[in-house]
ROSEFI-243013 format. One record per residue (C-alpha): residue in three letters; x, z, y. Coordinates in nm, 4 decimals. Layout:
['ALA' [X Z Y]]
...
This chain:
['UNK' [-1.3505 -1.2745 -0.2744]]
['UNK' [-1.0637 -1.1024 -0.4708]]
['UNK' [-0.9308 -1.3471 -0.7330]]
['UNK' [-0.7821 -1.0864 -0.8394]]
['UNK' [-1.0779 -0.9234 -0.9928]]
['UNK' [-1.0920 -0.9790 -1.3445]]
['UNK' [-0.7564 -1.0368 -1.4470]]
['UNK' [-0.6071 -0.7375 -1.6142]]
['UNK' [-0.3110 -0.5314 -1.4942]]
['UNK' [-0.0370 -0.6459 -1.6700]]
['UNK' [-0.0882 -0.9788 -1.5061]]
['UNK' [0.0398 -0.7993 -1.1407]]
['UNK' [0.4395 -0.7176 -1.2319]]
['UNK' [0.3571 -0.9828 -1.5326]]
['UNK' [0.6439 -1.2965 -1.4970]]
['UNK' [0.8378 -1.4556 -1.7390]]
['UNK' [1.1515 -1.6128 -1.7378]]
['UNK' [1.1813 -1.9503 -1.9342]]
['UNK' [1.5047 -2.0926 -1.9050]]
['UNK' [1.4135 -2.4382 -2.0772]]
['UNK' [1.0848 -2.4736 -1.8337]]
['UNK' [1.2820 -2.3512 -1.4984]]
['UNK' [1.5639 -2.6572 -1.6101]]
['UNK' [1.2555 -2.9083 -1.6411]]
['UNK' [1.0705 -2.8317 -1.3189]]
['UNK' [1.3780 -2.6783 -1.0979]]
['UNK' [1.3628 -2.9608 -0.7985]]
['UNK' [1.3695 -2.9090 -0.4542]]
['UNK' [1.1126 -2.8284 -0.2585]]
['UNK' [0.9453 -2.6028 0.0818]]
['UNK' [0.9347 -2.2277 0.0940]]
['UNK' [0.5824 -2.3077 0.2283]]
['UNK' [0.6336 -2.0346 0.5645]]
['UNK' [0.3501 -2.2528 0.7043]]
['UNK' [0.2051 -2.5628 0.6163]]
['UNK' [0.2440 -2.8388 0.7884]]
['UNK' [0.5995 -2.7352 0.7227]]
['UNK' [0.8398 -2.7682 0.9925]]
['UNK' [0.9295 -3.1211 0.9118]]
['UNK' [0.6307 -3.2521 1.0266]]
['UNK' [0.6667 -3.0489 1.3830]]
['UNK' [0.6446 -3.3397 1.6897]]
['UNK' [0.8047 -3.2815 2.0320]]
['UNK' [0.5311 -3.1084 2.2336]]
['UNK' [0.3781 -3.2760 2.5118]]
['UNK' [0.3374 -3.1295 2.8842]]
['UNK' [0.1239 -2.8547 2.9240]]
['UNK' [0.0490 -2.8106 2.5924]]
['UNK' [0.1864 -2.4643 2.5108]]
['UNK' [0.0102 -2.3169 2.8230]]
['UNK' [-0.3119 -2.4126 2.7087]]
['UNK' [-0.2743 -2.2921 2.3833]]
['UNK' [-0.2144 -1.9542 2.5256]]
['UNK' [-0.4635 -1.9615 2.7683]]
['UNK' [-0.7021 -2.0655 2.5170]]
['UNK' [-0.5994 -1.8496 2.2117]]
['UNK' [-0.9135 -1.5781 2.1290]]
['UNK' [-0.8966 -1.2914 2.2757]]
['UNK' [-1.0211 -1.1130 1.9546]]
['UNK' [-0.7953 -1.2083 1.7150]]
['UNK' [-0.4749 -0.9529 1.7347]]
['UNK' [-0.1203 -1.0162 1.7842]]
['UNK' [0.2013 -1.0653 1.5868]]
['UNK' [0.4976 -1.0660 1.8101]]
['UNK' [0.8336 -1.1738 1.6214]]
['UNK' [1.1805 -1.2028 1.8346]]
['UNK' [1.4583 -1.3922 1.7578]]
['UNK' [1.7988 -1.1754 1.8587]]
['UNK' [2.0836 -1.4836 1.7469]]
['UNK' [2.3901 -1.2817 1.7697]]
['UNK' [2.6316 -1.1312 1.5102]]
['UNK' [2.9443 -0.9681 1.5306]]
['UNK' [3.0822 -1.1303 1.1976]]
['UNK' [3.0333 -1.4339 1.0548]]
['UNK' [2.8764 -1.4542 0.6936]]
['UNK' [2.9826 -1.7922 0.5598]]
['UNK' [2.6861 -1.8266 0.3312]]
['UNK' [2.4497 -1.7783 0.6247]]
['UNK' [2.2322 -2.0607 0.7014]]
['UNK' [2.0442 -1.9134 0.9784]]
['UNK' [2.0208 -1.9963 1.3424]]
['UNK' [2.3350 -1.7203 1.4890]]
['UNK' [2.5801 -1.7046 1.7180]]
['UNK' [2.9069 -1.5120 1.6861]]
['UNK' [2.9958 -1.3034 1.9717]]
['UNK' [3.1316 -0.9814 2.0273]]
['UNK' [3.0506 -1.0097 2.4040]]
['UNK' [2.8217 -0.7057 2.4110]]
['UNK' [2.6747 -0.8278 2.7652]]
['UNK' [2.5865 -1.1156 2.6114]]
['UNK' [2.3072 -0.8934 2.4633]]
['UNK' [2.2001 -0.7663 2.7743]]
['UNK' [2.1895 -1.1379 2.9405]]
['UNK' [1.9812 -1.2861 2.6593]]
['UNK' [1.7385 -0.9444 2.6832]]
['UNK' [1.6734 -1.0384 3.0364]]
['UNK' [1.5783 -1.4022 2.9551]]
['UNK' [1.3203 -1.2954 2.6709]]
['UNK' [1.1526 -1.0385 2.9028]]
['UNK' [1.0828 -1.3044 3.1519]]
['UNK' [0.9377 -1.5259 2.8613]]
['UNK' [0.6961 -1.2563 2.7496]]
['UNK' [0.6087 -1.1915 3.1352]]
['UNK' [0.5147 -1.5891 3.1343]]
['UNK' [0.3343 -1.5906 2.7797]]
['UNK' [0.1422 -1.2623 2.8434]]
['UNK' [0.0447 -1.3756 3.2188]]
['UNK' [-0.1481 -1.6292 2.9829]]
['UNK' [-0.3241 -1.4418 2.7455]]
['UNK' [-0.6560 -1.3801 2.7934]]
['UNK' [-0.8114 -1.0283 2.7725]]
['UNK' [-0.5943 -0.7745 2.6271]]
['UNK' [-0.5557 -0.8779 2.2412]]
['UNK' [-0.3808 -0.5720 2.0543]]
['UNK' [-0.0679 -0.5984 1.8717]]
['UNK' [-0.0696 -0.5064 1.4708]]
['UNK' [0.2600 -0.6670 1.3840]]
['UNK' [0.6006 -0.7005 1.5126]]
['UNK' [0.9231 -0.8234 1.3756]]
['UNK' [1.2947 -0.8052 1.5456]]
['UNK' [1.5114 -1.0710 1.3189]]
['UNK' [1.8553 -1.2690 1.3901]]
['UNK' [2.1154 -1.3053 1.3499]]
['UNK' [2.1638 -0.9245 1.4201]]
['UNK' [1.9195 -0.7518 1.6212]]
['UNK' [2.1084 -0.4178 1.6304]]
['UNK' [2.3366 -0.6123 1.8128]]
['UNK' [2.1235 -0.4853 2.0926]]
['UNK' [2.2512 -0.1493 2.2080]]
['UNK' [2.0036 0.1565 2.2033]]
['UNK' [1.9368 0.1439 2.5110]]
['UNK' [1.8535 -0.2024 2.5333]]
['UNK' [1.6341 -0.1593 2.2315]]
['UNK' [1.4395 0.1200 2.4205]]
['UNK' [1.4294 -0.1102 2.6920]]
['UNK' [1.2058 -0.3780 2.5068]]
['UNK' [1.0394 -0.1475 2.3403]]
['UNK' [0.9157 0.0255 2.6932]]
['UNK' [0.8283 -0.2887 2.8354]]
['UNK' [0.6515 -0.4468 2.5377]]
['UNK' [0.4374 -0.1205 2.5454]]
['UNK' [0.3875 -0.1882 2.9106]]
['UNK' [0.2757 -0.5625 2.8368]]
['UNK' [0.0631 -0.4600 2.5398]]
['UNK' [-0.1651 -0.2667 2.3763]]
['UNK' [-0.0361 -0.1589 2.0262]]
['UNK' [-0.2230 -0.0597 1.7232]]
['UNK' [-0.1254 0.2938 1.5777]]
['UNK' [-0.1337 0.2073 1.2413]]
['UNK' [0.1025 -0.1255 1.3347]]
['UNK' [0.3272 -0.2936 1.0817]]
['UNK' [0.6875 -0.2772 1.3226]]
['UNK' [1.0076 -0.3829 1.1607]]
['UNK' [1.3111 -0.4742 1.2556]]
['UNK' [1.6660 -0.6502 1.0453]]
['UNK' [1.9215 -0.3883 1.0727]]
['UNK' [2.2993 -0.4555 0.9892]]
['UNK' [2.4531 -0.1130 0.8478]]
['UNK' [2.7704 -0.2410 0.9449]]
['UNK' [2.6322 -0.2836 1.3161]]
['UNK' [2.4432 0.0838 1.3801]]
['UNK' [2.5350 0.3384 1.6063]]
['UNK' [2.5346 0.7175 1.5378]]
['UNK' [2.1396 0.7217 1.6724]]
['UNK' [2.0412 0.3993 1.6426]]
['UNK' [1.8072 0.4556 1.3305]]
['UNK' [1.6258 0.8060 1.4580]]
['UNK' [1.6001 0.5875 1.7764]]
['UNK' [1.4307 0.2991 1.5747]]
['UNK' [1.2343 0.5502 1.4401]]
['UNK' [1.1437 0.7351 1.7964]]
['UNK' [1.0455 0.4091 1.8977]]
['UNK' [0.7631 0.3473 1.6501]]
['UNK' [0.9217 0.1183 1.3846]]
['UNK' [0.8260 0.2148 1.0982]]
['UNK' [1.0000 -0.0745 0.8715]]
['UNK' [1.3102 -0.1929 0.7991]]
['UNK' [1.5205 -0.4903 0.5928]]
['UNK' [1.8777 -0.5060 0.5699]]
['UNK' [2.1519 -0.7426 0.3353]]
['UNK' [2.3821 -0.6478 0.1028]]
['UNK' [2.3668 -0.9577 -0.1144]]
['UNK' [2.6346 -0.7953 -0.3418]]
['UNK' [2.7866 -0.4802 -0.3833]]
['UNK' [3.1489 -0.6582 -0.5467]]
['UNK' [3.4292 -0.6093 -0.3379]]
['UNK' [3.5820 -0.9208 -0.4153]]
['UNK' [3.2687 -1.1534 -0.3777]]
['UNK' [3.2214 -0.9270 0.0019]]
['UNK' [3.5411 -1.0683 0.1075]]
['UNK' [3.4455 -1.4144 -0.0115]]
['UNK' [3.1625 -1.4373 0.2197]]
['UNK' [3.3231 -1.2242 0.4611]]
['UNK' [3.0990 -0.9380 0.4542]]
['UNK' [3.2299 -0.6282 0.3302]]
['UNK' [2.9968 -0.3767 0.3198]]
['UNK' [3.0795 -0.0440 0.1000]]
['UNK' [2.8352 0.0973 -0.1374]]
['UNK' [2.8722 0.4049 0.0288]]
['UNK' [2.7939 0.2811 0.3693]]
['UNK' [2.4591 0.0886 0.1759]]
['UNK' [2.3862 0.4439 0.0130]]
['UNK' [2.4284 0.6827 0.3764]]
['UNK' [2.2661 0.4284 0.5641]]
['UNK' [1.9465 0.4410 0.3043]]
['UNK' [1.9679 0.8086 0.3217]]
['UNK' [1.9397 0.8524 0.6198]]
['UNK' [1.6371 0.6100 0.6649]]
['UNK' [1.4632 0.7955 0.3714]]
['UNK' [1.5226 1.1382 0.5893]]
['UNK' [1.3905 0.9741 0.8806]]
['UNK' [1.1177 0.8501 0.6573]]
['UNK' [1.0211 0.5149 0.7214]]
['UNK' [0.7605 0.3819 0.5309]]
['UNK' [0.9203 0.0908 0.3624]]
['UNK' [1.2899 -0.0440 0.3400]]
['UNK' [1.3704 -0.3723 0.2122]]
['UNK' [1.6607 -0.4842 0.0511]]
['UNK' [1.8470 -0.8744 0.0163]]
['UNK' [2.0296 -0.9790 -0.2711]]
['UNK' [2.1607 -1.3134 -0.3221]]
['UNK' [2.2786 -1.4454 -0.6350]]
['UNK' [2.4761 -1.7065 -0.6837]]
['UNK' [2.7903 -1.6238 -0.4496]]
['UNK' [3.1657 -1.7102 -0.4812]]
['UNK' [3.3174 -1.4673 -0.7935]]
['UNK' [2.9928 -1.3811 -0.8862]]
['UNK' [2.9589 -1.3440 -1.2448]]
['UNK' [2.6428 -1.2449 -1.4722]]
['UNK' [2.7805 -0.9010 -1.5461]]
['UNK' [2.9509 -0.8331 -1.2050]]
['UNK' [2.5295 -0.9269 -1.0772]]
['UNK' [2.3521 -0.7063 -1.3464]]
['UNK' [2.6146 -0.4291 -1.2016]]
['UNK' [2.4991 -0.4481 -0.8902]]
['UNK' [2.1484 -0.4920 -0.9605]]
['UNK' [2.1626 -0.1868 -1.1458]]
['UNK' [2.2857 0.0242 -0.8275]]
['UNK' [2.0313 -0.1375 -0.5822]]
['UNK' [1.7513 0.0263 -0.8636]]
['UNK' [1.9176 0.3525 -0.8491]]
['UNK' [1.9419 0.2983 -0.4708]]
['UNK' [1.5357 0.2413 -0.4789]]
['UNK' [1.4547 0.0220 -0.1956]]
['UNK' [1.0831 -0.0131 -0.1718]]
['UNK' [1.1139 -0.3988 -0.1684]]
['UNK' [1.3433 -0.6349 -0.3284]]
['UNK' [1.4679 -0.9883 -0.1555]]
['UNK' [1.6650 -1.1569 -0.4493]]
['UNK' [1.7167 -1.5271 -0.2961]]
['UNK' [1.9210 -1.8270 -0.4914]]
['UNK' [2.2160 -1.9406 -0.2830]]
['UNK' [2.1895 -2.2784 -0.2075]]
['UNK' [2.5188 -2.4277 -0.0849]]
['UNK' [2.4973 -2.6946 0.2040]]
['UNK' [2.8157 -2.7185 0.3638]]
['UNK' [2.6812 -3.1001 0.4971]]
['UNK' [2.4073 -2.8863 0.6663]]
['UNK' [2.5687 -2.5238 0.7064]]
['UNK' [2.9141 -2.5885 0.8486]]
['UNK' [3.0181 -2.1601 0.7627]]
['UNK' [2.9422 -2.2843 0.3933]]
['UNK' [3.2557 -2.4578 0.4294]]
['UNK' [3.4507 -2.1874 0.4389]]
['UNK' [3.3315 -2.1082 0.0496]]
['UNK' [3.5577 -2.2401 -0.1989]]
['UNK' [3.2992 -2.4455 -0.4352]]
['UNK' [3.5531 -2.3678 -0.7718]]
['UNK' [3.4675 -2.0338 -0.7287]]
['UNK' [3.0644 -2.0434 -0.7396]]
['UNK' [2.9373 -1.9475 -1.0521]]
['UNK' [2.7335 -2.2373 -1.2763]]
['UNK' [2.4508 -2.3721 -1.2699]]
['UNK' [2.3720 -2.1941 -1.6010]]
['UNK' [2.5172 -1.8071 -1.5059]]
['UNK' [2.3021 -1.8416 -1.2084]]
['UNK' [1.9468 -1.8602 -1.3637]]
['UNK' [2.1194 -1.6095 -1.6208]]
['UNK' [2.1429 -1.3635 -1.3359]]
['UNK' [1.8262 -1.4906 -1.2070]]
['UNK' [1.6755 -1.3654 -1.5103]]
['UNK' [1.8739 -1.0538 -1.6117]]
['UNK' [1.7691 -0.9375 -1.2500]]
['UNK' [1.3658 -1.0130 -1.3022]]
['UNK' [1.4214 -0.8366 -1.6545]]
['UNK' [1.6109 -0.5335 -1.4711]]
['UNK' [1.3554 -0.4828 -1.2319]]
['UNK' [1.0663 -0.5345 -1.4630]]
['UNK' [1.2099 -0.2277 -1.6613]]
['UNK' [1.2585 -0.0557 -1.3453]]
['UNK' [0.8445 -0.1419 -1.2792]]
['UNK' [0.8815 -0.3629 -0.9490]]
['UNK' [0.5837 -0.6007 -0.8934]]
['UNK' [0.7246 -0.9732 -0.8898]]
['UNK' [0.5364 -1.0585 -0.5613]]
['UNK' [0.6668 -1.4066 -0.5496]]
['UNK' [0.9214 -1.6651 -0.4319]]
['UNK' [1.1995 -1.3839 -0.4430]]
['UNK' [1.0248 -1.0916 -0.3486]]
['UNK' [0.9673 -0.7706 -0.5652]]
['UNK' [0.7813 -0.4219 -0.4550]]
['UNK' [0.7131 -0.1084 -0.6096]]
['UNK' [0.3779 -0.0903 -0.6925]]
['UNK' [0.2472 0.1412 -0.4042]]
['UNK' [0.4532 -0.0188 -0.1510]]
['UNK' [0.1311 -0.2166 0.0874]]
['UNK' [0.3030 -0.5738 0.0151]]
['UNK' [0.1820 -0.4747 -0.3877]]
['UNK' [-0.1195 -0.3444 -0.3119]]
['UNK' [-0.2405 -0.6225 -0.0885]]
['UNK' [-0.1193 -0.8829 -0.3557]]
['UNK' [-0.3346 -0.6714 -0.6217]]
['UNK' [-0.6677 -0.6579 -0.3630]]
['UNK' [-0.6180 -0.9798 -0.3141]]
['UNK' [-0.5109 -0.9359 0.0576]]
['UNK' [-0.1924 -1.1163 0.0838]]
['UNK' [-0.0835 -1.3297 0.3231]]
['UNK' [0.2102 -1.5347 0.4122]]
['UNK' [0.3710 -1.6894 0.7031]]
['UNK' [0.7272 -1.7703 0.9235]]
['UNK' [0.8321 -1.4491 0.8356]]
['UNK' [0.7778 -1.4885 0.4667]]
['UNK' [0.4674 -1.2467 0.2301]]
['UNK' [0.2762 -1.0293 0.4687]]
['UNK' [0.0506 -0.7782 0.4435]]
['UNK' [-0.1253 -0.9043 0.7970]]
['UNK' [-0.3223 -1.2502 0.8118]]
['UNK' [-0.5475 -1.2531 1.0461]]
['UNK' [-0.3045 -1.2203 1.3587]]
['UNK' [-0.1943 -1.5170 1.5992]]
['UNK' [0.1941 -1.5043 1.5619]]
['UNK' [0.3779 -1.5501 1.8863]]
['UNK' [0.7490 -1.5719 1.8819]]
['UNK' [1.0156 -1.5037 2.0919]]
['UNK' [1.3550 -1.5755 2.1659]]
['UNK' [1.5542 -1.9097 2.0935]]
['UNK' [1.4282 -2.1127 1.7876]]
['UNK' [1.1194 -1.8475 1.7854]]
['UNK' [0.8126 -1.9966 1.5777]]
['UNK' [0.4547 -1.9407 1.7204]]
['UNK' [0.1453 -1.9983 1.4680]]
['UNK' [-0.1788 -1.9529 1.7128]]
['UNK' [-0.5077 -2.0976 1.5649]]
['UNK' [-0.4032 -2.4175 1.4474]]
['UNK' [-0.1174 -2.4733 1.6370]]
['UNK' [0.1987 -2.3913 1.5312]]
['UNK' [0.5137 -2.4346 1.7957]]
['UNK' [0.8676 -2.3644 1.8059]]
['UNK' [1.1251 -2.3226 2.1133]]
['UNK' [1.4169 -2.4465 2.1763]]
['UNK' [1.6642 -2.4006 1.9247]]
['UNK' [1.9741 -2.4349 2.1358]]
['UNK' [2.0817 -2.1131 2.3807]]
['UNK' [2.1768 -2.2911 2.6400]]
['UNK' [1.8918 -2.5409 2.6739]]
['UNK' [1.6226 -2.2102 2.5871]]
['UNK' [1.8354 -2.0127 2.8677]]
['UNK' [1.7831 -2.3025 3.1510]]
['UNK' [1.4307 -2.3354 3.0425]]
['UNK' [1.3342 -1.9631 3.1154]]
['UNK' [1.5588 -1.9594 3.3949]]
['UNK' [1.3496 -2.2534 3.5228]]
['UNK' [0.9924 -2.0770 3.5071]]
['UNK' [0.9473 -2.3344 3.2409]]
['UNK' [0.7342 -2.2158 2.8424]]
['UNK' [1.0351 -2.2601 2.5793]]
['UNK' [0.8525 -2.4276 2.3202]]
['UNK' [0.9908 -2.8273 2.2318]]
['UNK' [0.8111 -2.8944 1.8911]]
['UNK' [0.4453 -2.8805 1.7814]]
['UNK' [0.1886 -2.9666 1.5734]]
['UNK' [-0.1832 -2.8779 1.5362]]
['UNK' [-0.3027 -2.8256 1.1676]]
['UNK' [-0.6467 -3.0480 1.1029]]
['UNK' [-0.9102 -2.9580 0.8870]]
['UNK' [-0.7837 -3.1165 0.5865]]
['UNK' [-0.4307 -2.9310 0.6837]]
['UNK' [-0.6009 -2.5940 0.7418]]
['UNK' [-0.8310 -2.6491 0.3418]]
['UNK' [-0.4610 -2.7405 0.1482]]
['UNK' [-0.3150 -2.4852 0.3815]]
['UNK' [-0.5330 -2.2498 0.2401]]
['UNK' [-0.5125 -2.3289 -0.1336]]
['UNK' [-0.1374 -2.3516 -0.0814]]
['UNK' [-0.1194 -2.0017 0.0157]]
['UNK' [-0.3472 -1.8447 -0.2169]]
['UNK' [-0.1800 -2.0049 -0.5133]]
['UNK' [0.1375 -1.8531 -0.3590]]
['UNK' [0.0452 -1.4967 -0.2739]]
['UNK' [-0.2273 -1.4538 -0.5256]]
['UNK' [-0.1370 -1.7074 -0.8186]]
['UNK' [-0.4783 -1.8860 -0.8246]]
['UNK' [-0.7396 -2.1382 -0.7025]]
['UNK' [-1.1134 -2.0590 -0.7072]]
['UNK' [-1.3050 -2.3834 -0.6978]]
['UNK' [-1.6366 -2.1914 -0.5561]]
['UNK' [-1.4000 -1.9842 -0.3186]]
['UNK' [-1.2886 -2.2873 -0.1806]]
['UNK' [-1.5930 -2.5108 -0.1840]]
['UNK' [-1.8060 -2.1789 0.0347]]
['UNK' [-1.5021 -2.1765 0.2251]]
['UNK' [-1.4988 -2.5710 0.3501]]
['UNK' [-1.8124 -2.6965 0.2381]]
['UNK' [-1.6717 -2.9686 -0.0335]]
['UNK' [-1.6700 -2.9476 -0.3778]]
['UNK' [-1.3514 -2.8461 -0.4767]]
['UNK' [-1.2839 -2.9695 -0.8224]]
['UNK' [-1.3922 -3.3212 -0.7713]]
['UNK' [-1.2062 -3.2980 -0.4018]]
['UNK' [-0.8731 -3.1928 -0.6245]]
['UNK' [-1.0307 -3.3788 -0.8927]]
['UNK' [-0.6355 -3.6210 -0.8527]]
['UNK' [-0.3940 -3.2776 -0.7916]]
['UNK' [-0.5788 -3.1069 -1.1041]]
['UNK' [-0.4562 -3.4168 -1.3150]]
['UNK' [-0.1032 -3.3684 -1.2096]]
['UNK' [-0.1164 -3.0666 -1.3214]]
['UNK' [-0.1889 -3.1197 -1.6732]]
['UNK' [0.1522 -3.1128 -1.7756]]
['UNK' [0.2867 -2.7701 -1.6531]]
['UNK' [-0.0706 -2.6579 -1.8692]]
['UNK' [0.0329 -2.8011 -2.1900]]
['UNK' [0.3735 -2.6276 -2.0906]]
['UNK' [0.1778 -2.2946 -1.9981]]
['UNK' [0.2512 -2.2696 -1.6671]]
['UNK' [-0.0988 -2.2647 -1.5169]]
['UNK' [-0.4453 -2.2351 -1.6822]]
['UNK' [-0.6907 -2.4798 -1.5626]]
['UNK' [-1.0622 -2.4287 -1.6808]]
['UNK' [-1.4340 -2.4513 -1.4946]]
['UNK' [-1.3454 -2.2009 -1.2342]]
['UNK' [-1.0265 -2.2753 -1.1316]]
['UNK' [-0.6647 -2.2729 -1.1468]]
['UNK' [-0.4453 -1.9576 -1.2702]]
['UNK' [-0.0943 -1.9550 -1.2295]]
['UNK' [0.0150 -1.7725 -1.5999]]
['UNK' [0.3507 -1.5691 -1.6434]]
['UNK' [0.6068 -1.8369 -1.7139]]
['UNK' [0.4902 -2.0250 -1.4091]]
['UNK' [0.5213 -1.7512 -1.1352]]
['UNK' [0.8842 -1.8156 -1.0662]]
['UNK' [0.7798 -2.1878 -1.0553]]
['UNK' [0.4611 -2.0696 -0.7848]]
['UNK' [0.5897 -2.3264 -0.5498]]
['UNK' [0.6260 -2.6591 -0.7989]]
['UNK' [0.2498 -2.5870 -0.8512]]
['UNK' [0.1784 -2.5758 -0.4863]]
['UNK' [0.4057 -2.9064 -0.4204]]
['UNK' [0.1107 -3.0376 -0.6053]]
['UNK' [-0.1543 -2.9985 -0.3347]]
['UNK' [0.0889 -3.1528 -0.0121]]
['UNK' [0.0109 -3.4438 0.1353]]
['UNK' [0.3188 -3.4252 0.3430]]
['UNK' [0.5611 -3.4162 0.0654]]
['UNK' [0.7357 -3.6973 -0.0345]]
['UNK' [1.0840 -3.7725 -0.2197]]
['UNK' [1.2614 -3.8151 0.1205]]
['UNK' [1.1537 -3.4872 0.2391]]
['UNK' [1.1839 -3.3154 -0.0699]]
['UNK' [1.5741 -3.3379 0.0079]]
['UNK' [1.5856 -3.1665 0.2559]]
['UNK' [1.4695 -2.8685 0.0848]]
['UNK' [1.6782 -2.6028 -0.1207]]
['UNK' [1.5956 -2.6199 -0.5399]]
['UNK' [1.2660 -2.4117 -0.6042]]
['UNK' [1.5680 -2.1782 -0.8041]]
């Protein structure tokens, strides 16, 4: 069912920005990569992982993602699981270790399930040399069976390619890639130590263009060190003329307590509270005008990129490695603090190199945490997601779907919603709920609505919806 079908066009790129309603409902809250989220992840038990791979369907294709930690530079907004080396054998050491993990995970596998998806992210994963990236490639195509008209992507660091490395990417079979530049300002680069020249941004999308891969993605962050609304509308205005397919525009959320880099930002020099949902907005305005779709939590594509055209046939998914355009695999991940979402059961290794190292080197599965979805999981799970990706809940969908009936089943999470309606966030009649306009920005207060899991304790450890 498309719930997509009778809404008209306008509603696809259609946001709005509300200042006064973003203040009211701007708490904290999950990205919603999976649900359960990760909080709720238990230490796995013996044997577990193994017979989740031995038992996962044969039929149901593959998404491989791999976890490459390393960077050359340290980015002291970064909040992601890295390690800063510029030991290039430490590359080649930790390429060894995740071969012999996907020789153990694929000796498991049952029949020969094909691959339709595969991410490289980091940290850095052109931190691998060219040669080493050949080398996974070749024996990933030896493991596997790969789909021609895949979905292969990979992070790329313009500050970290070779002369080759990109027509090698592209010899390869990747077909997609994402890189940061989170600000084009000089002086905000050197604040976050990562300075990155326009003109290196511009030759390196060049040359991808030339070598024409099918999508490029961009990140932006607002909210930086010396940031100011103009210096963020200037730069917004160059990554339009610079016309990456997709858009990344994340809030930057600074955790020092949590992020220990962060600390290394002086806090006087982060732009307000206030100038940051001003850039917020100037940037959804600029890109409105520019006609990129608002996908959702961050995320922007031009309207023939896939990502739009799945969200307009109703088609999109979303999971650990944020809006896809790919549901229906089983996600296995790779590589230290690598998550896994097979069936129901979503696991995650070890997210310490040394302890994932010793556990590989000791014929041993890598995974520490787990937890396996149950029915009432996998029905909010569902609603969760479609009011994420396609901005609505269809009581019939839902009630064919799991056999309940879904309005009186909601009958409590409906009634919370009733005031973002009177504020004209959602629309809530017989068939359903719509997510309007001036609540897309606010897609994931509206999900909060439907999780058992989430509670005022948890809610702190999450990052503010903006």
């Amino acid at each position: 069912m498309n719930p997509y079908a009778n809404l008209e066009p306008l509603h696809f790129c259609g946001v709005t920005f509300d200042e006064q309603l973003i203040n009211k409902y701007n708490r904290q809250g999950p990205r919603y990569t999976s649900y359960p989220t990760a909080l709720e992840f238990l230490p796995i038990k013996d044997g577990t992982e193994q017979q989740i791979l031995q038992q996962k369907d044969p039929s149901t294709p593959l998404s491989l993602y791999f976890h490459i930690p390393f960077c050359r530079h340290l980015c002291y907004y970064c909040g992601c699981n890295k390690i800063i080396t510029k030991k290039n054998s430490d590359a080649g050491d930790y390429l060894d270790y995740l071969i012999k993990e996907i020789q153990h995970k694929k000796s498991l596998l049952q029949g020969t399930p094909i691959v339709k998806q595969l991410h490289l992210g980091g940290g850095t994963p052109t931190f691998f040399s060219d040669d080493e990236l050949i080398r996974l490639w070749e024996f990933l195509h030896h493991e596997f069976d790969f789909a021609d008209d895949g979905d292969y992507s990979i992070e790329i660091d313009p500050r970290e390619l070779g002369e080759h490395t990109l027509s090698t990417l592209k010899s390869l079979g990747f077909n997609r890639l994402s890189f940061g530049v989170q600000d084009l300002e000089e002086k905000v680069q050197i604040a976050v130590n990562r300075v990155q020249p326009e003109s290196l941004v511009r030759a390196v999308m060049a040359e991808a263009r030339q070598l024409d891969f099918k999508s490029i993605n961009i990140d932006l962050i607002y909210g930086l060190p010396h940031q100011t609304t103009d210096s963020m509308a200037k730069t917004v205005a160059k990554i339009i003329d610079i016309a990456p397919d997709r858009l990344s525009v994340f809030n930057y959320a600074h955790l020092p307590e949590r992020f220990f880099a962060q600390k290394r930002i002086n806090e006087t020099d982060l732009p307000s509270p206030s100038d940051k949902l001003t850039m917020f907005g100037n940037t959804i305005n600029a890109l409105a005008l520019a006609n990129y779709q608002y996908i959702g939590i961050d995320h922007f594509a031009k309207p023939d990129d896939e990502m739009a055209i799945a969200q307009r046939n109703g088609k999109l998914h979303r999971n650990f490695q944020g809006y896809a355009t790919l549901g229906e695999c089983d996600l296995i991940g790779f590589g230290v603090s690598a998550i896994s979402q097979i069936g129901r059961h979503i696991l995650q290794n070890h997210t310490d190199l040394k302890q994932y190292t010793t556990m590989i080197a000791d014929g041993q599965l890598p995974a520490v945490k787990h937890i396996k979805a149950n029915p009432k999981d996998a029905l909010r799970r569902y609603v969760i997601m479609n009011l994420l990706c396609h901005d609505y809940l269809d009581y019939a969908d839902v009630s064919g779907r799991f056999g309940i009936d879904a309005k009186s089943y909601f009958a409590e999470e409906i009634n919370a919603l009733q005031d973002m309606q009177n504020d004209g966030l959602v629309r809530i009649d017989e068939h359903g709920v719509r997510i309007l306009p001036k609540g897309r920005i606010l897609g994931r207060n509206v999900a909060m609505v439907f999780d058992e899991y989430l509670s005022k304790k948890h809610a702190r450890r999450f990052s503010k919806v903006i």
